[in-house]
C-alpha positions in Angstrom: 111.9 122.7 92.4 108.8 124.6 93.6 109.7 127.8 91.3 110.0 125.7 88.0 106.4 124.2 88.9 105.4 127.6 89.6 107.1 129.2 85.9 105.8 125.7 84.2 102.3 126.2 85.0 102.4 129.8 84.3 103.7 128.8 81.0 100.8 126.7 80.5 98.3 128.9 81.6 99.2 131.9 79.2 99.7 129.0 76.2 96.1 127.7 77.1 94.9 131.4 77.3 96.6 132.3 73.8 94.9 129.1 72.7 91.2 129.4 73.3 91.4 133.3 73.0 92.7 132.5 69.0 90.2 130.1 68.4 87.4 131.8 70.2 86.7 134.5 67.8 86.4 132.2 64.9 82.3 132.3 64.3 82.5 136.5 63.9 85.5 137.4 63.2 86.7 141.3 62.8 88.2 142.9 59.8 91.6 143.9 61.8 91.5 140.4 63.3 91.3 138.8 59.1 93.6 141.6 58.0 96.5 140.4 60.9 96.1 136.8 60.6 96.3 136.8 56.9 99.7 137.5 54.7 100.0 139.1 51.6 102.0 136.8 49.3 103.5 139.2 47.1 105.1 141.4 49.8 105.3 139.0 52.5 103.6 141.6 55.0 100.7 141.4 56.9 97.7 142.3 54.9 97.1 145.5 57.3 100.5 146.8 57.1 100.4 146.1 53.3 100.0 148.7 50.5 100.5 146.3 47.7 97.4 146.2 45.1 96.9 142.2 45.8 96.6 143.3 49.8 94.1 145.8 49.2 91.9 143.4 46.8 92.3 140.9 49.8 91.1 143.6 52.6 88.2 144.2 49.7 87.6 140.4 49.9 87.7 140.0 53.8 85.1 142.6 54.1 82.7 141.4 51.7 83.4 138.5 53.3 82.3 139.0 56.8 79.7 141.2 56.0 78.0 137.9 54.3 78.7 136.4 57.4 81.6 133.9 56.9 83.7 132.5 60.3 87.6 133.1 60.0 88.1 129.8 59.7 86.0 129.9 56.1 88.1 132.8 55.3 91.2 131.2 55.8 90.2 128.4 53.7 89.4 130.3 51.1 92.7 132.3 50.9 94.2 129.1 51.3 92.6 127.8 48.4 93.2 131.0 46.4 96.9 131.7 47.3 98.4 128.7 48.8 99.6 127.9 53.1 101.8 130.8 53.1 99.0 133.5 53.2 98.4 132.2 56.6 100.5 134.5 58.7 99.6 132.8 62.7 101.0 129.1 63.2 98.5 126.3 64.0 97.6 125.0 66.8 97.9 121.3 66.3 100.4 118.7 65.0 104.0 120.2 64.2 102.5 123.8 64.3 102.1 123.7 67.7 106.0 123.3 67.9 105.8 127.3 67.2 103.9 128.2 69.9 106.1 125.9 72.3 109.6 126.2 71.7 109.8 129.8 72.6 108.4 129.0 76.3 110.4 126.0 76.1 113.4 128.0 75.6 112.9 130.6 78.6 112.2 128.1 81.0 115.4 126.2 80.2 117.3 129.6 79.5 116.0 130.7 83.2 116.7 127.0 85.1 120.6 127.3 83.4 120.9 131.0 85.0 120.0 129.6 87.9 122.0 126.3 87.9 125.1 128.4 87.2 124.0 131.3 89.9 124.1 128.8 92.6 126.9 127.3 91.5 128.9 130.2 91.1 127.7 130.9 94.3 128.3 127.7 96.4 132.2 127.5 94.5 132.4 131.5 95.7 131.9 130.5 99.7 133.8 127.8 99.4 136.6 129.9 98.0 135.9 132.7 100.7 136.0 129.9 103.6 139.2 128.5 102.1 141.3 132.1 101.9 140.0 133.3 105.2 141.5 129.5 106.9 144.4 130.0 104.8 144.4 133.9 105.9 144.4 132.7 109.6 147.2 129.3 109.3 149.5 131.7 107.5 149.7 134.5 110.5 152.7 134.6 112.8 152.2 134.9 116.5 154.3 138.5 116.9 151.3 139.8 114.1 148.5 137.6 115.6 149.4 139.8 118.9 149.5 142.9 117.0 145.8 142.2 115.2 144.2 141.7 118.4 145.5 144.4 120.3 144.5 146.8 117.6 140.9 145.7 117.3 141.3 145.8 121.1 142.4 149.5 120.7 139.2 149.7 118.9 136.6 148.3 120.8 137.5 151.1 123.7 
């Protein structure tokens, strides 16, 4: 139980991190930060891996933008108001958005606690297997090849 704790609050601590280090550069925001947040809605790209003519007038927009010294989160609004939700490329970090940035870990911890469910398992069935042949190895020997085992490993040992 200790190494789920462990991987649980690991889990937690790089969620936190990704958290506060997404919503901690929102009062200056960079131009490469803007142009991979926001999505081009004509090519469904990011707007710095876009060559589209409605991605460059939004890489126009973002930097007239933070050079008159708007925070990201004005930005987004505005895009949002200009070209609809689905210009926002990042998933919130609140209400049923936050199910985005949860189910992934969500799956590798359960993915990792069924690997090692089975492994022991697998494990415990393969001993138990192992102890079972090796009685069923030693009921099943005759006496004349009993006698003949041990005075080979006998020969052996000299």
């Amino acid at each position: 139980m200790k190494p789920f704790a462990a991987v649980l609050a690991i889990v937690a601590l790089v969620f936190g991190f990704s958290i506060l280090f997404r919503s901690g550069s929102g009062a200056h925001p960079t131009q490469a930060e803007m142009e991979s947040i926001l999505v081009c809605t004509t090519c469904h790209e990011p707007v710095d891996e876009s060559v589209s003519p409605l991605a460059q007038q939004m890489k126009a927009e973002i930097r007239r933008q933070i050079a008159a010294g708007w925070s990201e989160s004005r930005i987004e609004n505005y895009f949002i108001a200009a070209l609809g939700p689905q210009v926002i490329g990042v998933p919130g970090s609140s209400g049923f958005d936050l199910l985005a940035w949860l189910l992934p870990f969500g799956a590798i911890v359960f993915g990792a606690g069924a690997v090692g469910v089975g492994a022991r398992a697998w494990l415990r069935n393969r001993d138990d297997s192992d102890t079972a042949a090796a009685a069923r190895s030693e009921q099943s020997m005759s006496p004349n090849l009993e006698l003949r085992v041990d005075q080979e490993l006998a020969r052996f040992d000299h």
